[in-house]
N, C-alpha and C positions, 0 to 999 in steps of 0.2 A: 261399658258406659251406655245407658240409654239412650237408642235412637241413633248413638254416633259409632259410626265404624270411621276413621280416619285412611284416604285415600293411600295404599300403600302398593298401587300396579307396579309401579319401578324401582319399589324398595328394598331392601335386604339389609335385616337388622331388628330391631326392639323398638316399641314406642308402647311407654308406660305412664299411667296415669294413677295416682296416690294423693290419698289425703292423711296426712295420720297414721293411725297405724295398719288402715283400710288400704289396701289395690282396685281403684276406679274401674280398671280395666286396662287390658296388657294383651300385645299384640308381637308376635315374633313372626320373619316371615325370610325367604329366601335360606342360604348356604351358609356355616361362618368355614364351611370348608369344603372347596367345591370337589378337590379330588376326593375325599376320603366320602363325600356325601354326610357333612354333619350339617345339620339344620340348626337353625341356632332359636336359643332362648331364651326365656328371663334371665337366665343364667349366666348365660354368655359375655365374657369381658372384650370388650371393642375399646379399640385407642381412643386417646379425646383430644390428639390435638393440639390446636391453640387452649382447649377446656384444663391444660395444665396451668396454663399461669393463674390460675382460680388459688392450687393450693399452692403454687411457688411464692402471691402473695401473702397467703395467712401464713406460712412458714416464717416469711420473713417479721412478716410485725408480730410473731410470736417471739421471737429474739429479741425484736426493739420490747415487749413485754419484759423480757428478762434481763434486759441490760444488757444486751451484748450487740447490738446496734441501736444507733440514735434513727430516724426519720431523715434528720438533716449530718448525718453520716459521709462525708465526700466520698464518692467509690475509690477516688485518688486514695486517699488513708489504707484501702484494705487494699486494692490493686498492686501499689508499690509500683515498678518500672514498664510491668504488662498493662498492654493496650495504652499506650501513648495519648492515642491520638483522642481521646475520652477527655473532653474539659476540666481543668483543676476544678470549677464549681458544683459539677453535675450529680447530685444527693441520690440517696439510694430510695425517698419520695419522687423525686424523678421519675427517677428508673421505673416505680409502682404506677406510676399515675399516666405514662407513655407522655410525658414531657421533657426527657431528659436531650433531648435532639442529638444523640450519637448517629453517627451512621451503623446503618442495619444491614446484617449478612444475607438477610429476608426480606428487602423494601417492598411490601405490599402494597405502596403506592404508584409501585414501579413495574413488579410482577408477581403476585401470590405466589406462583409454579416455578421459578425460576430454578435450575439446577443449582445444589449446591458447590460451593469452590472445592470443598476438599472431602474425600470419596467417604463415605459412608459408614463401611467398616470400619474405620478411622476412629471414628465418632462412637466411643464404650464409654465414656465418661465424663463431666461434665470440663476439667482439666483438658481435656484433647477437642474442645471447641475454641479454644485461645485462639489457634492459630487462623480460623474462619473468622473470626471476631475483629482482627489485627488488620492493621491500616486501612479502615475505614471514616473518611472524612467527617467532620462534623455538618448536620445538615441545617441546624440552628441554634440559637444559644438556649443552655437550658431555663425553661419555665417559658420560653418564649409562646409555646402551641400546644396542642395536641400530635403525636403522628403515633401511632400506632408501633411500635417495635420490638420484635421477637426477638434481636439480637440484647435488648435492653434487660431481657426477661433471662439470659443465661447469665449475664454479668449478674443479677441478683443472684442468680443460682452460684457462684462461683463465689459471690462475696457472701452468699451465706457458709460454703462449705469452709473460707477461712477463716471464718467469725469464730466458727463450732470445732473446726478440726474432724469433720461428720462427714462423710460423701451425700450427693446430695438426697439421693433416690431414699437412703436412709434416714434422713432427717425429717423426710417427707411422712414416712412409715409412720416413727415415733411422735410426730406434732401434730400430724393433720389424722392420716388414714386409724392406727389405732385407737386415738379417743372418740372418731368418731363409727367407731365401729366395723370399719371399711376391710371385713377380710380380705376380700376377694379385689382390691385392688393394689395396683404396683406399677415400679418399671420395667417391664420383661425385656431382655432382648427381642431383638426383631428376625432374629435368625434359632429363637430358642423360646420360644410362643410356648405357656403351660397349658395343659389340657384344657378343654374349655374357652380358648380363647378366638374370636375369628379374625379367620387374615384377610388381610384388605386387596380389595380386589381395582387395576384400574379399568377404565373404559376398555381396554382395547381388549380385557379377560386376562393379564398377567397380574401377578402380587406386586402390592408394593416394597418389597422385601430390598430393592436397589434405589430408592426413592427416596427413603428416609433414614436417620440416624441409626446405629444400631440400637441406641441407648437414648433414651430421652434424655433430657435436661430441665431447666426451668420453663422453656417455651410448650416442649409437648412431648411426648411420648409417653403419660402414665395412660394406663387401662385402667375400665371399672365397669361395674355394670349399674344397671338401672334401679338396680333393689337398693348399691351403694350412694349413688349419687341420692338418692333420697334421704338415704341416712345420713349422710354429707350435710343435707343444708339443716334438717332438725339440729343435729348436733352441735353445726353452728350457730344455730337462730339459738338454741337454750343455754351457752356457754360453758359448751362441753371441752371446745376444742383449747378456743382462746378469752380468754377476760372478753365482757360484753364493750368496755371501752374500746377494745380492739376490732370487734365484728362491727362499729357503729364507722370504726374508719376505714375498713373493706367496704364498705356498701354507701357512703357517704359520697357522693354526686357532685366530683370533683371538676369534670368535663359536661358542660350541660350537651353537648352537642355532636358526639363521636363519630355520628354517621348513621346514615340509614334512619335517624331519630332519635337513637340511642342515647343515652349520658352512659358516663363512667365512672369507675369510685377507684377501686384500688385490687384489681386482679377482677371485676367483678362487673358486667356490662349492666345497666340498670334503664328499666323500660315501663314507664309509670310505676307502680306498685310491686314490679315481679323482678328478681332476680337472673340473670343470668348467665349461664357460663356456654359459650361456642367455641368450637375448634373445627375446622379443615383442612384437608393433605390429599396428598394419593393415597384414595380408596378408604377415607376416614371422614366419616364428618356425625361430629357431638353438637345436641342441644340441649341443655337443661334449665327448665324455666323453674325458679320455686314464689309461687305466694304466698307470704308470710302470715296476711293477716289468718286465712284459710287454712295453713300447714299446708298447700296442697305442690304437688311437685308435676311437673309433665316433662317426659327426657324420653328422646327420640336419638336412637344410636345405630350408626349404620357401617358396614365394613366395602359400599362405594360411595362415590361421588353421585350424590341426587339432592335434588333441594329438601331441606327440613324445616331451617328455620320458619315460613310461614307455616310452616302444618303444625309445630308444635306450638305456635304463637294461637294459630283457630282451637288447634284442641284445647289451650289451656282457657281462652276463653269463655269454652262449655263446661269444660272441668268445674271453675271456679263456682258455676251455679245448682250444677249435679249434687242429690242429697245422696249419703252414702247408705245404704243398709247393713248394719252391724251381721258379720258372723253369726250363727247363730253355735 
């Protein structure tokens, strides 16, 4: 990009800039593996996090597209006798829009980092997060608020796999990542990372490898890379993935107020004109900004813990005014 090199002294990871079917400029730097000595690169798939509930929610109102969930869905109906403590009222809009006031296995209001209750290993599939889910108090009535909830965001993932009869990582494949192109994304194990992929480093220099789920679910653990997540938002912006009525109610600015400035729509953090999807963890943190009027994307992927969100919020600001120079 002209003029601009984005400050990356602490960083380790990707930070890519795209308009179209142009690359702005692309910047890869540090390890995605420190014993073996792999550098990482455009190439390189890094976890995203919280940046999963992006596609847990277009999965799910792809379903409400096809009739096999409503909007106003009770999760009671697909639940049955698990999770009790989850209000007869609480919709699977709810659950999208972090209104649904269940109590969360992850209260980020309480502590981002907190340990999980139940070990890790444990955690291969979206079914074996029940039990971490389970007797968690109601924190208000639903539609009452905003609060933020990753625990909310697995119950979609669970009420989607009984909707479909589909496990979820794979329904994910089929609805979101193949139509929109997304080979190189997935949910890997965490103990069985595919070539290519970097492992998350914490502060102190160990993996996150004891930190987090083995297996993602609806809240976080899909990978992708930089080249993907761009093809990500075209694909949704052009109504590749789901009907355009559907991408108008992911991105629809349902919370004006979410924090930090923020509004929110539906899997989908919204910041005047630009799109975007954030995630972080141990040794993980995703940003991806898309402006739509422009096509232009800026997505900043890191395998530590370093701030991103402002640098990818200044880069996109330059982004959006940079003229591109065609290939020749």
């Amino acid at each position: 990009m002209p003029d601009v090199v984005p400050d990356l002294a602490d960083f380790s990871g990707v930070v890519s800039a795209r308009r179209g079917d142009h690359v702005i400029g692309e910047w890869a730097v540090g390890l995605a593996d420190r014993t073996a000595g792999a550098p990482n690169t455009p190439q390189t798939r890094f976890g995203l996090a919280s940046g999963t509930k992006t596609f847990t929610a277009l999965a799910t109102l792809s379903l409400v597209g096809d009739g096999l969930l409503r909007r106003d869905t009770r999760a009671r109906e697909i639940l049955g006798d698990d999770l009790p403590l989850i209000a007869d009222d609480v919709t699977v809009d709810h659950l999208l829009t972090h209104t649904s006031g269940i109590g969360d296995y992850l209260d980020e209001e309480i502590d981002a980092m907190a340990p999980l209750s139940v070990p890790v290993q444990q955690l291969d599939s979206t079914p074996s997060y029940l039990p971490m889910l389970d007797g968690l108090p109601t924190k208000f009535s639903a539609g009452e608020r905003f609060s933020y909830c990753n625990g909310g965001y697995v119950v979609l993932a669970i009420i989607a796999e009984r909707a479909t009869g589909i496990p979820f990582a794979d329904l994910v494949r089929t609805r979101v990542f193949e139509p929109a192109a997304m080979a190189a994304s997935g949910f890997p194990r965490s103990d069985l990372l595919p070539p290519g992929t970097a492992t998350g480093y914490k502060e102190d220099g160990r993996t996150n490898v004891f930190e987090l789920p083995v297996v993602g679910s609806g809240d976080g653990g899909a990978h992708s890379t930089v080249g993907d997540l761009h093809r990500f938002w075209q694909a949704l912006l052009a109504g590749r993935i789901v009907d355009r009525s559907l991408v108008g109610l992911l991105i629809q600015r349902v919370t004006a107020d979410a924090g930090d400035g923020l509004g929110y729509g539906r899997g989908v953090w919204l910041d005047d004109d630009d799109l975007v999807m954030v995630g972080g963890d141990h040794g993980v943190v995703a940003v991806s900004r898309h402006h739509p009027p422009t096509s232009t994307t800026v997505t900043g992927l890191a395998n530590v813990e370093v701030p991103t969100f402002a640098r990818i919020r200044d880069l996109m600001s330059v982004a959006k005014r940079v003229g591109v120079v065609p290939a020749e």
